[in-house]
N, C-alpha and C positions, 0 to 999 in steps of 0.2 A: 266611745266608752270602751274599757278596757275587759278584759274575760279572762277571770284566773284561769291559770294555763290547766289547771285538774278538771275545770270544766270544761274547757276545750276539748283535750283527749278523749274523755270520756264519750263526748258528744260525738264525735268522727263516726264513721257506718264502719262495720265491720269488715275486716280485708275479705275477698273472696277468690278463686280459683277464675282464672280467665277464660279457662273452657268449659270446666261444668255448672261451676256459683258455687263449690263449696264453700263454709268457712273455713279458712285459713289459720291458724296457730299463729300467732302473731309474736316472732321474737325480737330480740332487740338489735340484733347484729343481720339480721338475715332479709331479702330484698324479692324473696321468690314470687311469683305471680300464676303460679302453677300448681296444683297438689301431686300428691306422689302419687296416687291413681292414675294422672291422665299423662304423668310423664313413665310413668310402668317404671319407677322406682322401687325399690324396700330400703326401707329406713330402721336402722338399729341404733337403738337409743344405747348412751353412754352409760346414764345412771339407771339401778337396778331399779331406783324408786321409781323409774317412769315406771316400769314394768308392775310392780307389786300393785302400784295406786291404778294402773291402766286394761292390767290382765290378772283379775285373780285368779287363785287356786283351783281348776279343776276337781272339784268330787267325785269321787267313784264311787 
């Protein structure tokens, strides 16, 4: 029997970090198996929105 393919996807376990188990951000073009913590990366995102939707506004 056959398994619509959206049920599929869905169903797969969630990518994880191979050193520590984080999860992972899962994109569409990208193959990493590492987070940026355990590879002592910084990551700067292109679009402002990650930022706004990811790090709000500081109150003073």
């Amino acid at each position: 029997m056959l398994v619509n393919s959206s049920t599929f996807y869905e169903s797969l376990p969630d990518k994880c970090c191979s050193k520590c188990g984080e999860k992972l951000e899962e994109l569409a073009d990208c193959y990493y198996t590492v987070c940026y913590a355990c590879t002592e990366t910084t990551f700067y995102p292109l679009s402002p929105v990650y930022l706004t939707l990811n790090y709000p506004a500081v109150k003073e």
